[in-house]
C-alpha positions in Angstrom: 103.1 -133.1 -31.9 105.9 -135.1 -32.4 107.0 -137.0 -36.1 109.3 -139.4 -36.9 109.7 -141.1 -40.1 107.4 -143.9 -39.3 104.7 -141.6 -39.2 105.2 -141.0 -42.5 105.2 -144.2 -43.5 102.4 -145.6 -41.6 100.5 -142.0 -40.7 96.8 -141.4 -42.4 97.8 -139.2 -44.9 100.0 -142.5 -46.0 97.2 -144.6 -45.3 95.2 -143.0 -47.9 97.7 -144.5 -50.7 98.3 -147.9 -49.4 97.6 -150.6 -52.3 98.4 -153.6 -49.9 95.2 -154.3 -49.1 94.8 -155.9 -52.2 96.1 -156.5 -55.0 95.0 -154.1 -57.8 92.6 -155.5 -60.4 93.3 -154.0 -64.0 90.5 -153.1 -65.9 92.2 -152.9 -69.5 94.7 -155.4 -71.3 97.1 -152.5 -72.0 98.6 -150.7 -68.5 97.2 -147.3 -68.0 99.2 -144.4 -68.3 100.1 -141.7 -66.1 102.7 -138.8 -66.6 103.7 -136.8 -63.7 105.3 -133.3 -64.3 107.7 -132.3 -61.8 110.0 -134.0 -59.0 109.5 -132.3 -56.1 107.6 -133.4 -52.7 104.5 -132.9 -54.9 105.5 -135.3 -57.8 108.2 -137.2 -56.7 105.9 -139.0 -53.9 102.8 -139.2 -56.4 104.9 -141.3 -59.0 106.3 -143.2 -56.3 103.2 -144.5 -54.4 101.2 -144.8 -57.7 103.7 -146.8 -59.2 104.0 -148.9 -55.6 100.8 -149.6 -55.0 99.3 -150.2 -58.3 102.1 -153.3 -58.1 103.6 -152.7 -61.7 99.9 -152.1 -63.2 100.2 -148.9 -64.3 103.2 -147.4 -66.4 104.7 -144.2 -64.9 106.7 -141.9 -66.2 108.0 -138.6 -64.3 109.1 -135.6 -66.2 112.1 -133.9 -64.6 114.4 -131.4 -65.9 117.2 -131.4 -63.3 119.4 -134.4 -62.5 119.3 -133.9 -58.6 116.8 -131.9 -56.9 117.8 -129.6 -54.2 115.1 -129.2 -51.5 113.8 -125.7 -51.1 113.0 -126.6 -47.1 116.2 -126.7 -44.9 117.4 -124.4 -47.8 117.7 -121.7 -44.6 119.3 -124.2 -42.6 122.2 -124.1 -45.0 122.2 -120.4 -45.3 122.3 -120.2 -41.7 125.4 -122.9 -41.7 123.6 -125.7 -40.0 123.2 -127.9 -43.2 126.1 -128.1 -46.0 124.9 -127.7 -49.6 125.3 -131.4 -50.4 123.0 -132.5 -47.5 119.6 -131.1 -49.1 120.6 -132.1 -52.5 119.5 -135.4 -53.9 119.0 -137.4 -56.6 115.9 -139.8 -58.3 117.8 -142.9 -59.6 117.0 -144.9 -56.5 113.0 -144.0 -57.5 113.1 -144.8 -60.5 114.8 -148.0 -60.0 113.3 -149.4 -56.9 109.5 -148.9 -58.4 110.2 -149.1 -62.2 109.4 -146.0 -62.8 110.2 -144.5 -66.2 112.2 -141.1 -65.8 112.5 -138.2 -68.3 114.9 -135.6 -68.0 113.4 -133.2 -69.8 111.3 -130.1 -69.5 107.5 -130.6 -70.1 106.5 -127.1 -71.9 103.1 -128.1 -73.2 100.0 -130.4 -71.9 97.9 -131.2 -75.2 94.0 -131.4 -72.9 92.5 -132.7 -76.1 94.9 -135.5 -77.3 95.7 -136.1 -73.5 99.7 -135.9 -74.2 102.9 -134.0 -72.6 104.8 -131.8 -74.7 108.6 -132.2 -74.1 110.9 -129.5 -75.2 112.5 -131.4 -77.7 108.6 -132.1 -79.3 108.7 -135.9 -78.2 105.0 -136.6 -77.3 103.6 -138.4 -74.0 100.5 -139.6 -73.6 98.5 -140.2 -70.7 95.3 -141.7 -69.0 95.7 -139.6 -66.0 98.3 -136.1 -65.8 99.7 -135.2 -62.1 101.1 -131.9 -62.2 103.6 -130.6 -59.3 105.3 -127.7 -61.4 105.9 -125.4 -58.6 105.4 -121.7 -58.9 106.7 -119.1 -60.9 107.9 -115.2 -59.5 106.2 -112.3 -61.0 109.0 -110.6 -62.0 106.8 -107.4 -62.6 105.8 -107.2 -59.2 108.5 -104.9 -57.8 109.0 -102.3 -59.6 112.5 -101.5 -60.6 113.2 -105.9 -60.4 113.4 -108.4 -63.2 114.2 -111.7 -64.0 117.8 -110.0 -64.9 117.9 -108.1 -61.8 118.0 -111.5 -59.6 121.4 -112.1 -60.2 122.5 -108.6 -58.0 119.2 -108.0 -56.0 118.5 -112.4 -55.8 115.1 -114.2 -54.4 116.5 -117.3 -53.3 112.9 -119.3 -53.5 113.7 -121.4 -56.0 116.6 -123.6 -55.9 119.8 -124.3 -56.9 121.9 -121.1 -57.8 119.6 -118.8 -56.1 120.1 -120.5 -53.3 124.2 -120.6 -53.0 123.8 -116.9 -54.1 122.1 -115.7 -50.9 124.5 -117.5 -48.8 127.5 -116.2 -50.9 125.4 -112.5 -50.2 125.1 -113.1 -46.8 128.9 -114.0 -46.1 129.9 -110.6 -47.7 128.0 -108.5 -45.4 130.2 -105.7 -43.4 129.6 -104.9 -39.8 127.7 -102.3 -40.4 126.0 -103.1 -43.3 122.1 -103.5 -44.1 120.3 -106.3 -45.4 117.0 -105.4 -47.0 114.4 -108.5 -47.7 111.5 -107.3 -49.2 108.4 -110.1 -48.1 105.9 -111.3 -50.7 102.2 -111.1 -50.3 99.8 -114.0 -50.0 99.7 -116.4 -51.1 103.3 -118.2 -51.9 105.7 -120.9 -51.5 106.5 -121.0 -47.5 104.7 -118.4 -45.4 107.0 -119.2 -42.4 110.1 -119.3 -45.2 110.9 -115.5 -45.5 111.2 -115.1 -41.4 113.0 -118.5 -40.7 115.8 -116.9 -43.4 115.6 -113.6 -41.7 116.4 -115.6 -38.5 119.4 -117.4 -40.1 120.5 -114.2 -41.6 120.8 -112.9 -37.9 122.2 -115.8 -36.3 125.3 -115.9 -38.9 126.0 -112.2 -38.7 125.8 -112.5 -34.5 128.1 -115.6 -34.3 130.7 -114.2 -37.2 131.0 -110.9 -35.0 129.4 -108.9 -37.3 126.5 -107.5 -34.6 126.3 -103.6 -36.1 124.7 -104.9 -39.2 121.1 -105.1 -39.4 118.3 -106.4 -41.3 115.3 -104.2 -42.3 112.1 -106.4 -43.4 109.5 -104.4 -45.5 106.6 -106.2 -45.9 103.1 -105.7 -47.5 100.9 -107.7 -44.9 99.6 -106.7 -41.6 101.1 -109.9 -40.1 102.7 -113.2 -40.9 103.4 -116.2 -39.7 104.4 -117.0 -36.5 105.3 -113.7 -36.3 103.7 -114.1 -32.3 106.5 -116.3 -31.5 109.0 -115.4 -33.9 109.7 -111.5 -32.8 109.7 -112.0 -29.5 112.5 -115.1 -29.8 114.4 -112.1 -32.2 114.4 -109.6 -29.6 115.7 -112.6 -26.9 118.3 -113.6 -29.3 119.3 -110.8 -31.5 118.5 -107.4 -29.9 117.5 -104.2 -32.5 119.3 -106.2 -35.6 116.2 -107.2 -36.8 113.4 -104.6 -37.7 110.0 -105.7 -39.5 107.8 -102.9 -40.5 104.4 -103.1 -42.2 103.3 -101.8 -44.6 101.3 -99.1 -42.7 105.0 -98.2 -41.6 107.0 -98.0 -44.6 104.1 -97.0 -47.2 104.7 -99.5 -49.7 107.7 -100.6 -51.9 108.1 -97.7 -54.5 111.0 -98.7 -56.3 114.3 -100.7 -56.2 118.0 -100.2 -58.1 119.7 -103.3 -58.2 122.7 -100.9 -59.4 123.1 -99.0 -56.6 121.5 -101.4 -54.0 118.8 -98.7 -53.5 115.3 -99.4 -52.2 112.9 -96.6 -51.9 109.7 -97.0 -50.0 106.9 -94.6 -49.3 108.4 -93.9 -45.8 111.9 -94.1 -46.2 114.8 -94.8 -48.6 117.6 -97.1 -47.9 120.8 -96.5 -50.1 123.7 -99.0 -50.5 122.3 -101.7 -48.8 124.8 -104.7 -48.4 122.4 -106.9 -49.8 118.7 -107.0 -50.8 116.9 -110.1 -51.0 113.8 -109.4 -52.7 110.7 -112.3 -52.6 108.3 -111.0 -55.3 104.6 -112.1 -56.3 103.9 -115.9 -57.1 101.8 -117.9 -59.2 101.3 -121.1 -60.7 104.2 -122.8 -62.6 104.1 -121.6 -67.0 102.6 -125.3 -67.6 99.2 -125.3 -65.8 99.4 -121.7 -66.6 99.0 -122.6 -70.3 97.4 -125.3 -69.9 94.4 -123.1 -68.8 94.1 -124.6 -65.3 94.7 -121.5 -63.7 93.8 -117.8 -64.4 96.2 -115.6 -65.4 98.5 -114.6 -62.5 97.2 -117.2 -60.2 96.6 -120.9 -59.0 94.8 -123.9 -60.1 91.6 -124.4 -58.6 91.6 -128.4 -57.3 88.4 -130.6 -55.7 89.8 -131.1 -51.9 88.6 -134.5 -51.9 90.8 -135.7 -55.1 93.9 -133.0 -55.9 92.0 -133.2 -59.6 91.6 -129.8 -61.3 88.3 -128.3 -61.5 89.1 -127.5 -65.1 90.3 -131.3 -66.3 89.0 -134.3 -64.3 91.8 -136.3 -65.7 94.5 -134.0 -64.5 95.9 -133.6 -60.8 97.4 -130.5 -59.9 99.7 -130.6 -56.6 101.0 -128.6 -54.5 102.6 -125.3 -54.6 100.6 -124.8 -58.1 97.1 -125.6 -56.8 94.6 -123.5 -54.1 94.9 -125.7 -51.3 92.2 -124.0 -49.5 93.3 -123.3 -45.9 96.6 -125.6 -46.3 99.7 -123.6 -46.9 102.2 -124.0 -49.6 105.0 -126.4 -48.0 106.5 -129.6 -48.9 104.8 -131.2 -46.0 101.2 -130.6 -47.9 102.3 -131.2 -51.6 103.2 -134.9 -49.6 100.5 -135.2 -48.2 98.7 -134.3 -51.1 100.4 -136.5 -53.5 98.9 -139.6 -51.4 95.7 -138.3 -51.4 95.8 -137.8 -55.5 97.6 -141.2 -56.0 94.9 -143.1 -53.9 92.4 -141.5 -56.3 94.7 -142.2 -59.8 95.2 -145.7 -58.3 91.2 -146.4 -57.9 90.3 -145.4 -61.0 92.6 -147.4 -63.2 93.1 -150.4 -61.9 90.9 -150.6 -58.5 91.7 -150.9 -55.2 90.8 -149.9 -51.7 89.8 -145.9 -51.7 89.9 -143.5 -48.2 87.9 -139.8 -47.9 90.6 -137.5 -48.2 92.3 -136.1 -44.9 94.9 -133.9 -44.8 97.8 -132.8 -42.6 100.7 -130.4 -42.3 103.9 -129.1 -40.2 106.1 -126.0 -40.3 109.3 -125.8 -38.7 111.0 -122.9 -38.6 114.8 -122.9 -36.6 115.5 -119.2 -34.3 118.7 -120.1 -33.7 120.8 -123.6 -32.5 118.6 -125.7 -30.7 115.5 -123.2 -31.0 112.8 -124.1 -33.4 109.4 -123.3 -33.8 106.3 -125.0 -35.3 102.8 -124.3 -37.0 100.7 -127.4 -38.7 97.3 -128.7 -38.3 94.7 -131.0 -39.6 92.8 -130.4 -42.5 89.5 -132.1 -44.4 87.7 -131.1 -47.6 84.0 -129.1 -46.7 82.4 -126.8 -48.7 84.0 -127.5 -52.2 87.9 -126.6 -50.2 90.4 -127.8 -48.1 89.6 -126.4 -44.5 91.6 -126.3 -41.0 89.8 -128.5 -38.7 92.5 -128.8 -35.9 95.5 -126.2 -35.6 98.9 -125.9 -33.4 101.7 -123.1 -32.9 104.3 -122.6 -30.4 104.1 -120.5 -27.8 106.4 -117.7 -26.7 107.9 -118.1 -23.5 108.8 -122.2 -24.1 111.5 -123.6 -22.9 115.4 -124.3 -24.1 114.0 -127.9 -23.5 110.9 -127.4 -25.5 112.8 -125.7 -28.4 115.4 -127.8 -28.5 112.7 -130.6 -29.0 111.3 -129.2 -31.9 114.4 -129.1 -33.7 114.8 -132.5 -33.3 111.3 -133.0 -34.7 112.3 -130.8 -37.5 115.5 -132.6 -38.7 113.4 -135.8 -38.1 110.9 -134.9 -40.4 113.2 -134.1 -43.1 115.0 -137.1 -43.1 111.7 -139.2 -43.5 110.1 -136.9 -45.9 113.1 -137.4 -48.0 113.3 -141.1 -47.8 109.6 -141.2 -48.6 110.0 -139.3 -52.0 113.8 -140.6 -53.1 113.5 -144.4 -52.3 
């Protein structure tokens, strides 16, 4: 399966949010209001297309703290050195301009259900019609014992941009030869289920091509598999020998405890002292605003309808992407994308009219090995059964070709080119 940027543009997931069909009839004198909370793939396309295709009828406005947003996907692509840091940065004045789309840089900490309003940290009020929320997830800080939200700076998680992101690489880099790299895996669900073994892969390619090929990476994980993990060990085994060691958690018995002081990780099995650098991926849940906001139970996600991304809690509120319970669709900027169509198709025809499309869903995860060797897991997805189920699935296969490979990294920086363009401008 190969993508390219018009497929984006023109693919049925886009289809689902096209507004040129017609124009959009409004059914009010005043234009109807929706907030969205949250610029990432998630929000970002959903105030774009609604904005677009309503044609100016209905008044956006998308709350985002952060000037530029730094993508979380490719994020191992600069870690491994294949991307510079300013190349998965970017910024949302085009956006807002090109589709009049009101922007607030500011940090939504409250949604008001009963007055239908946004609470802004500095207490300024927005009120909506209809609420999209993308707010991401949050980490469980509590989830590994010995780790806290101070302990990221020493032991960091790197899964959500910005800082954490330059501080893994900055990690990495400072690796001896004969050091060992710890990354302790999250369990289901969270942000990325390919993301954890793509950065173990660019941790190994680094320390191979800076000479440093004593070191190695130990992966403790609490799930029986993960994945790609068909395809991915056997391309670390061609490619990087013994550096890279997963174990299970029938292997190592379960984290124990961690000392970001003295790089320490103790596990049921084993303990590993002085480790170079320990990259530890905790628990996640829902973002603190559709946490609050009673849309998800404590610790967890928000439950959605799969035909309409609307919460199951609020019918006038959309929850997107890595917040929401997709079903069967994993948490990746690809779905929170594809998502965001489906939701603004929905938003669109309920304000102001306009042509409506069942809900279909699709999504694609690259993951690079090494140069030129990339691997991919997507499918097709439709709502049945009150979720969002798989109804056609790919995967590489071990054993493909340098062609092959090589092929699917060019699918892979395709794609992020177009899914950028289709949230930015």
């Amino acid at each position: 399966m190969r993508l390219t940027r018009r497929d984006l543009a023109t693919g049925p997931g886009a289809l689902l949010a096209l507004g040129a069909l017609g124009a959009p009839a409004v059914l009010g004198q005043a234009k109807p209001r929706v907030v969205v909370v949250g610029g990432g793939p998630g929000g970002a396309t959903a105030a774009k297309y609604i904005a677009r295709d309503s044609q100016g009828a209905i008044a956006v406005t998308l709350v985002e703290e952060n000037e530029t947003y730094q993508t979380c996907f490719h994020s191992n692509l600069y870690i491994g050195g294949f991307k510079s840091y300013d190349a998965i940065v970017h910024r949302y004045d085009k956006l807002a301009s090109a589709y009049g789309i009101d922007l607030i840089r500011s940090r939504a900490t409250q949604v008001d259900r009963e007055r239908k309003e946004v609470v802004l940290a500095d207490g300024q009020r927005l009120p909506y019609d209809r609420l999209v929320l993308s707010p991401g997830i949050d980490l469980k800080y509590d989830s590994i014992p010995g780790w806290s939200k101070e302990a990221e700076e020493i032991m960091p998680h790197g899964w959500k941009p910005g800082r954490q992101t330059q501080l893994i690489k900055q990690k990495l880099d400072a690796v001896p030869d004969d050091g060992t790299i710890v990354m302790i895996c999250p369990p289901n669900p969270y942000r990325c289920p390919p993301g954890p073994y793509e950065r173990v892969s660019m941790f190994a390619h680094v320390l191979k091509t800076t000479g440093r090929t004593k070191a190695r990476i130990v992966i403790l994980d609490p799930k029986e598999s993960f994945s790609k993990q068909g395809v991915f060990m056997p391309d670390w085994e061609k490619r990087y020998g013994a550096m890279i060691e997963w174990l299970g958690p029938k292997v190592h018995d379960g984290i124990k405890s961690v000392d970001p002081k003295t790089g320490t990780v103790v596990t049921g099995f084993e303990t590993y002292e002085n480790c170079a650098f320990v990259n530890v991926i905790p628990a996640q849940m829902a973002g603190a605003i559709a946490r609050d906001a009673e849309l998800a139970p404590a610790g967890g996600y928000c439950a959605i309808d799969p035909a309409t991304m609307k919460s199951t809690t609020d019918a006038n509120i959309f929850v997107l992407g890595d917040a929401c319970n997709a079903g069967d669709m994993p948490k990746s900027a690809f779905s929170a994308n594809n998502q965001a169509k489906v939701a603004a198709m929905v938003v669109r025809t309920e304000l102001v009219r306009g042509p409506s499309f069942p809900a279909r869903y699709f999504n694609t995860c690259w993951s690079l090995v090494d140069t030129d060797d990339a691997i991919k897991v997507g499918g097709r997805y439709e709502p049945k059964d009150g979720r969002i189920v798989a109804v056609e699935s790919f995967i590489s296969q071990p054993g493909e070709s340098d062609e092959v490979r090589k092929q699917t990294q060019a699918e892979n920086i395709a794609w992020y080119d177009a899914i950028c363009a289709d949230m930015f401008t």
